[in-house]
N, C-alpha and C positions, 0 to 999 in steps of 0.2 A: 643740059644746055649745050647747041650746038657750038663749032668754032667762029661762028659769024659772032659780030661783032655789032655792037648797037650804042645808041648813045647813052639810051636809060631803061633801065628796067623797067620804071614806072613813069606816068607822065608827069609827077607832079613833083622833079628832081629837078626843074629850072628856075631861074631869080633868083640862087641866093648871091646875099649879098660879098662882095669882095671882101679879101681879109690882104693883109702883108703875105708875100708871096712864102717867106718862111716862117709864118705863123705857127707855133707848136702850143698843141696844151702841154701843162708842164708833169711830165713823168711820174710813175707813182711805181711804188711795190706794194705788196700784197700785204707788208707791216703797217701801213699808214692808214687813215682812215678814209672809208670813199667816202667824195662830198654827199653821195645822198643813200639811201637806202636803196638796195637793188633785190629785186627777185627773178635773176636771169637762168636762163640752164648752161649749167657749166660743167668740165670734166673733172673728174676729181683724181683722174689717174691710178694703177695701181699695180700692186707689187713694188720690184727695185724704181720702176718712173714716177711713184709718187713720193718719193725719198728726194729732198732738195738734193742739187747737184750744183753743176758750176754756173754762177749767177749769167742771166743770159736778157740783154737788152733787145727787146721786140719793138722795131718802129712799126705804128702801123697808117694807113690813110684810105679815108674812103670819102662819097660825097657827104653832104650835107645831110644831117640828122632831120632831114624837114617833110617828114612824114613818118606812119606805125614803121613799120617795114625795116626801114633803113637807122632812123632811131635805131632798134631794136638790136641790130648789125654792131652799132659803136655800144654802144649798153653790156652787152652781152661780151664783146672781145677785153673790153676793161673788166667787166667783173669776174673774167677767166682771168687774166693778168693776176688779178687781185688775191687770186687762188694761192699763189705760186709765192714761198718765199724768197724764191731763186728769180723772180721776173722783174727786171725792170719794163717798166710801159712808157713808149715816147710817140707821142700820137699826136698825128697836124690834127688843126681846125678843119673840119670839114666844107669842102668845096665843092661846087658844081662848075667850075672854070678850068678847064684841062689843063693851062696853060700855068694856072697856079697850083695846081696838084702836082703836076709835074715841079716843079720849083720847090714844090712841100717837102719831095719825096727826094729829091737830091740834097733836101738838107739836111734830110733824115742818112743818105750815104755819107757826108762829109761827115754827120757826125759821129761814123761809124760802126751806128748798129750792128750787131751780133746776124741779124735776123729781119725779114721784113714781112708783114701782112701790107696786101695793095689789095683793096676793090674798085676797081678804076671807075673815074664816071664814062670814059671810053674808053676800051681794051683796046683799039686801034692807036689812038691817040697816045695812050701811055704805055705801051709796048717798049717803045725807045728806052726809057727810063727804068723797065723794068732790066731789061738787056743791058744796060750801063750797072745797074747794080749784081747783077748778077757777077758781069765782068770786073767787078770790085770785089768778090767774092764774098758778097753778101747775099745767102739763099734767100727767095722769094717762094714767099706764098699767093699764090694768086685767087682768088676769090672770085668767085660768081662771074661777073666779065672774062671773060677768058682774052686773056692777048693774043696777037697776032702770030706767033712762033714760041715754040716749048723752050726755045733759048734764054727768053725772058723769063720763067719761072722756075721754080725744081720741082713745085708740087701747083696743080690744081685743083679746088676743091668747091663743089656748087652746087646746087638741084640740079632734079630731073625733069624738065618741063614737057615732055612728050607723055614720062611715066605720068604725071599729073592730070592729064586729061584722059590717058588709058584707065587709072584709078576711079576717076569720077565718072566715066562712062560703064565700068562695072559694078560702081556699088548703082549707081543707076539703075540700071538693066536689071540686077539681083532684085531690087523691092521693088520693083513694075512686076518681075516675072513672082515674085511672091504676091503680090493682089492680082494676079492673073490680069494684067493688063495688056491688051494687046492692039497694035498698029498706035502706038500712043504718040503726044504730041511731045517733043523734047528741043527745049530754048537754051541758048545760049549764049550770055553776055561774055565778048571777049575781051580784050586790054587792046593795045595800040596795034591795027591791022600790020603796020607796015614793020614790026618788031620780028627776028627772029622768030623770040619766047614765045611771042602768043602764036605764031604761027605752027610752031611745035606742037604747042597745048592744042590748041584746035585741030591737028592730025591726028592727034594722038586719041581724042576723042572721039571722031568721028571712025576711026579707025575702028576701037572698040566697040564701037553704036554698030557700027556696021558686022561687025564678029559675033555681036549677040543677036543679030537678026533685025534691028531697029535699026531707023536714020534719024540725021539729024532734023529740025524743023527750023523755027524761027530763031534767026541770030543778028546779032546789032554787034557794033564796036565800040566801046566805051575809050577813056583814057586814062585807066588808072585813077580817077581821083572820085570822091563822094560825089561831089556833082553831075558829072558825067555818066555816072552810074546809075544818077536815078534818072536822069532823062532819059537816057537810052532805052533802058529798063521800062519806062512811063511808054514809051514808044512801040517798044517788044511789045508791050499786055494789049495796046489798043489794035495793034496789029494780029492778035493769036486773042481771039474771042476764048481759046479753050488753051491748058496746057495742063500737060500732066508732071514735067519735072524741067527745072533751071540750074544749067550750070555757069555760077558767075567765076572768074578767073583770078579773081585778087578781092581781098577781104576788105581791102582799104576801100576801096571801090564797091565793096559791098555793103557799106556804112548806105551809100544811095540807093542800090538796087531793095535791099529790105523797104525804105520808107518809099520809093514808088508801090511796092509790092502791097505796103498797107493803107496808102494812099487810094489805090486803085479799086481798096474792099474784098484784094483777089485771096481765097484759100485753096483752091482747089489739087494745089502741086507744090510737089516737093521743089527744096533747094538745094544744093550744096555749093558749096562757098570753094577758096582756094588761098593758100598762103597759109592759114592756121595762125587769126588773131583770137583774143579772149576777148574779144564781144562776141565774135560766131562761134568761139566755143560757149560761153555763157548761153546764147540764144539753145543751142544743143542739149547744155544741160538741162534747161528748163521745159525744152520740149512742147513750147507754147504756142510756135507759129511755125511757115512753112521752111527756115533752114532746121535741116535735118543731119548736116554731117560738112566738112570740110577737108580737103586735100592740103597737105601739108608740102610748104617749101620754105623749111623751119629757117629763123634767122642763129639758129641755131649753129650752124655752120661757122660763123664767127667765132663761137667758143674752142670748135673745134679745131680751128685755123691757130688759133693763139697758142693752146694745147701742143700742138704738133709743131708749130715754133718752136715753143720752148726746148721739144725732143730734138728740133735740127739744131739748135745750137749749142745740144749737148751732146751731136752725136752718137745717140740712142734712138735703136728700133722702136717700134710699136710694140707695147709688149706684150698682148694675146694673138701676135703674129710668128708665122714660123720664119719670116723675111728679118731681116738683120736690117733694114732700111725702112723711112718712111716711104710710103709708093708714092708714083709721080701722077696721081690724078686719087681723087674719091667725089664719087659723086652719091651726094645722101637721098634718102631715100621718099616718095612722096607718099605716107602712109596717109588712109582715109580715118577722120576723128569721128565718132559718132555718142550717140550717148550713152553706150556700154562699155567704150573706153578713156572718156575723152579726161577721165581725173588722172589718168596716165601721160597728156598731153600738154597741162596744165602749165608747165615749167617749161615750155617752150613759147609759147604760146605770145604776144604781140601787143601795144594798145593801139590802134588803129586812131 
């Protein structure tokens, strides 16, 4: 992810509803019971870092839980908490109002967390806040959004949205060029035109298409949400009589692009999805219609954000590193799921 700065990852992060400015859900450790059954992927640590140590309170905030994705973000950073006998977990309610995040997260510093995870719903907007807390010397972890200046965080951590569309333009190009396909027709539904992210992912793509000798063909813009993605989609197919492969950009989003797809009667091309939820890994396993593989931009990063918390406010390295410190950026990796791996992906993986 670049350092631009955006309001949402996805489009369908706006309306929720207002909460009290310092709303917290109430804290938990890893000895209590979660209210519900989780099967998130989390770290388990190892060597001297999976040995409890000095109990360490992790505040964390991000927006609203009000889609696969983002859910998947708060789900996954509690059931890493919940790992840890050493963790306390002090987590706002999730907001889409900058104005109360901000508010969330200052009351998360008065009340002196150890440690902070922040995914901002604006990395512009709550930059200030990050850089106030920092200046309280409390390390931030920054998450996905990236703020405005490195002074606000000590660590970075997020996908790689450029790799994401270089991956799905090579596994592309690799099973074209295995059915000897050639000058072939290749679609692509992208997420919100005016976003960074998706402007990344679609270089990134095109870039690759172009490196393997192919161009891009028919492309639409969606908005991140099911609906949009099959109109778009409905619109892409009437538009492209022929098509040999589609890449859609976000899985949630591709809850619509599939049901245009079988709306429309079309088999003839492949799909590949993006984000890595478990219905387009399910559709994969089964191997029944035309998604064929997925690019991952695991929400998986949350666990790992919590994880490496807990390491900063115990003042311990990474421990299969030769560095004596956690580094100040990780950006994870967008591997491609397909059906000969995808029971390896399983545990990352999203409900859309």
């Amino acid at each position: 992810m670049p350092a631009d700065n955006f309001l949402a990852r996805r489009g369908f992060l706006l309306g929720a509803g207002a909460l009290g400015a310092g709303a917290l859900v109430a804290g938990c450790t890893s000895n209590e019971s979660p209210q519900e059954p989780t099967n998130q992927a989390v770290a388990a640590g190892s060597g001297d870092n999976a040995q409890p140590g000095t109990p360490v309170t992790v505040g964390f905030s991000a927006p609203a839980a009000d889609h696969g994705w983002m859910a998947a973000m708060t789900k996954n950073a509690r059931a890493q908490a919940e790992k840890f006998s050493d963790v306390t977990f002090s987590a706002t309610e999730g907001s889409n109002d900058v104005n109360q995040q901000i508010a969330q997260v200052e009351t998360l510093i008065n009340q002196k967390v150890n440690v902070l995870v922040i995914l901002p719903f604006d990395g512009k907007a709550l930059t200030g806040v990050g850089q106030q807390a920092m200046d309280a010397g409390i390390p931030v972890i920054n998450v996905d959004r990236v703020f405005d200046t490195p002074l606000a965080y000590r660590m970075w951590i997020g996908g790689d949205n450029y790799r994401m569309g270089v991956n799905a333009a090579n596994y592309i190009a690799s099973q074209l060029k295995a059915k000897n396909v050639t000058n072939p027709v290749i679609g692509e539904v992208a997420g919100i035109d005016s976003l960074p992210l998706t402007q990344d992912r679609s270089r990134g793509f095109k870039d690759a298409l172009a490196r393997q000798g192919f161009q891009l063909g028919p492309r639409v813009s969606a908005q991140f949400t099911p609906e949009s993605g099959e109109q778009q989609t409905a619109n892409l197919l009437q538009s492209a009589p022929k098509l040999d492969a589609l890449w859609n950009h976000d899985d949630d989003q591709g809850v619509g692009v599939v049901a245009a797809i079988q709306n429309a009667s079309r088999s003839e091309f492949m799909m590949v999805g993006g984000a890595g939820s478990k219905n387009m890994m399910d559709l994969i396993r089964n191997d029944s219609g035309p998604v064929k593989a997925t690019v991952l931009y695991s929400p998986s990063m949350a666990s790992s954000a919590v994880a490496l918390a807990r390491l900063l406010g115990q003042s311990k390295g990474p421990g299969d590193l030769a560095e004596h410190e956690i580094p100040s950026e990780l950006t994870t990796y967008s591997a491609v799921v397909t059906k000969e791996n995808v029971d390896q992906y399983t545990d990352v993986g999203f409900d859309s």
